[in-house]
N, C-alpha and C positions, 0 to 999 in steps of 0.2 A: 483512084484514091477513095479508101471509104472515108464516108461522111459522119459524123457525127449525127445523135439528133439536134442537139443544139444547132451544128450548123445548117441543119433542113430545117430550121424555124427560124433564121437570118439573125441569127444570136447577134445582141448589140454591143455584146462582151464586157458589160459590168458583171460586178457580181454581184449573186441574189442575196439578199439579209433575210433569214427570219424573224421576225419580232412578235411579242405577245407571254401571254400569260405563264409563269410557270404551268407544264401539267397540258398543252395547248398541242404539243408534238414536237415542236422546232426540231429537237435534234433528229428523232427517229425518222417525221419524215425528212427533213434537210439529209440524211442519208440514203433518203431513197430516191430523193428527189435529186440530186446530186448522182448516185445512178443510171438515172432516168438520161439525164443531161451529158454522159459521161465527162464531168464535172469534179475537178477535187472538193471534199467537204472538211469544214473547219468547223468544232466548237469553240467557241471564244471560250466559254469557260472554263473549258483543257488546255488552252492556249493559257490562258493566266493563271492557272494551277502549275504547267510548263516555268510561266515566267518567274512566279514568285517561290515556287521550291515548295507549296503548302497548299493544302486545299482551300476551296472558294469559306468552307463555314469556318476553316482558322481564320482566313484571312479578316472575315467580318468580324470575328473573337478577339482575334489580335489588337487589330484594330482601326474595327469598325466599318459601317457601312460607307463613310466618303471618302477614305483610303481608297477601297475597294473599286469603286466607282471611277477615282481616278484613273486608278492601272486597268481597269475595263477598257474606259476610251482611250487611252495609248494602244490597246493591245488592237482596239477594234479599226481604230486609225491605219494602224502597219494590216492589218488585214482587208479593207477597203481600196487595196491599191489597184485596182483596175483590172487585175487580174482574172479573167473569168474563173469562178468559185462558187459552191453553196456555203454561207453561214450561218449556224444556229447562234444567236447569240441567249444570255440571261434573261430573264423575263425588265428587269431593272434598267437595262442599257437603255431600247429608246424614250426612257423616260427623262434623261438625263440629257441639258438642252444642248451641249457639245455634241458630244456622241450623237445624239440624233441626226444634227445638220451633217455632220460626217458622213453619215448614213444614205441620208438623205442626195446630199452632193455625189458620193461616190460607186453609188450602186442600187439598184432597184428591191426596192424594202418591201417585203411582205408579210401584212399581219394575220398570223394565225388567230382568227378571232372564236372561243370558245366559250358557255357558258359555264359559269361557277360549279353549278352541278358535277358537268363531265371533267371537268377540272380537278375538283377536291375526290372525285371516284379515282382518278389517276392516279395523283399525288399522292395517297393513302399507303399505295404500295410501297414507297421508298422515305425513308426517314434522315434525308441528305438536304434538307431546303430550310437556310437559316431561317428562313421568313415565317415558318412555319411550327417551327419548334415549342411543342406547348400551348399548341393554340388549335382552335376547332379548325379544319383546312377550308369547310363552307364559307364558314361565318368571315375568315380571312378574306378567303380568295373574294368572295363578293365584296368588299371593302377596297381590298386592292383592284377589282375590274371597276369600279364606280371612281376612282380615282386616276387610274393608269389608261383607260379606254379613249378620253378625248387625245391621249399622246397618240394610242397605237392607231388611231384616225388616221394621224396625218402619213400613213404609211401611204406608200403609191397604190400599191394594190391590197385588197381583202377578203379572204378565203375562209370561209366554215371549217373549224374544226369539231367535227362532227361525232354522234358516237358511233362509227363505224372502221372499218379498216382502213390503215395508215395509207393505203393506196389510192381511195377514196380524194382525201387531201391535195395527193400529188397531181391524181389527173384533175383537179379542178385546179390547182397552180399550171399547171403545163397548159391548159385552156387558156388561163390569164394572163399567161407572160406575151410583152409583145412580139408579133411575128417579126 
């Protein structure tokens, strides 16, 4: 029988979270990293784009940010179900004190922790991040990491996202997860 890798590192069969900064990787590497793991990958925030019939920046539009927040943690709850997975979630999710103990309880959290710098160089590219809309992306993001960093703390494990290839990320998370 072939092996996985997952099951050659005695995979403990939660699933992994990404958590952290817009602009940090989650999704890109959570697909490689997922991958890596031969592992399904899930964006939460395709998943509630999926549920609600409208994208993430209507949703916030519509109405509002603790709407939004709500059907996050439902979506991220039915995703936390034990099922070995990689997920990218929102940068907002484990800020939010439900959703995080979800998190927390039901699958091994990982904060991609990046500086505002390599952050807002990121973000620049794509004009989809309500948070961002009309606003300097530095000046933001540094405000939201000095606010959102003691949550993404309490993630189990902590990874550099770095400015280097998205590979770079995965093999210091495959280092870190435990055997």
């Amino acid at each position: 029988m072939l092996q996985t890798h997952a099951q050659l590192q005695g995979w403990i069969g939660k699933p992994i979270v990404l958590v952290g900064l817009m602009g940090a990787g989650k999704t890109t590497v959570g697909r490689r990293l997922a991958q890596r793991l031969r592992l399904p990958f899930v964006d939460a925030d395709a998943e509630i784009e999926s549920a609600a019939g409208m994208s993430v920046s209507d949703i916030f539009d519509r109405f509002g940010e603790p709407h939004f927040r709500d059907g996050e943690r439902r979506v991220i709850g039915r995703l936390v179900d034990g099922t070995p997975k990689v997920i990218a979630t929102g940068g907002g999710a484990f800020i939010n004190d439900e959703t995080r103990a979800l998190i927390l309880a039901n699958a091994i959290s990982i904060w991609l922790d990046a500086e505002p710098a390599i952050l807002a160089d990121r973000v620049r590219r794509r004009d989809t991040r309500p948070l961002l809309r009309g606003k300097d992306p530095l000046a933001t993001l540094t405000e939201l990491a000095r606010v959102r960093n003691p949550y993404y703390a309490l993630a189990q494990i902590r990874v550099p996202s770095v400015a280097a290839p998205h590979e770079t990320t995965v093999e210091a998370i495959l280092k870190a997860l435990p055997k």
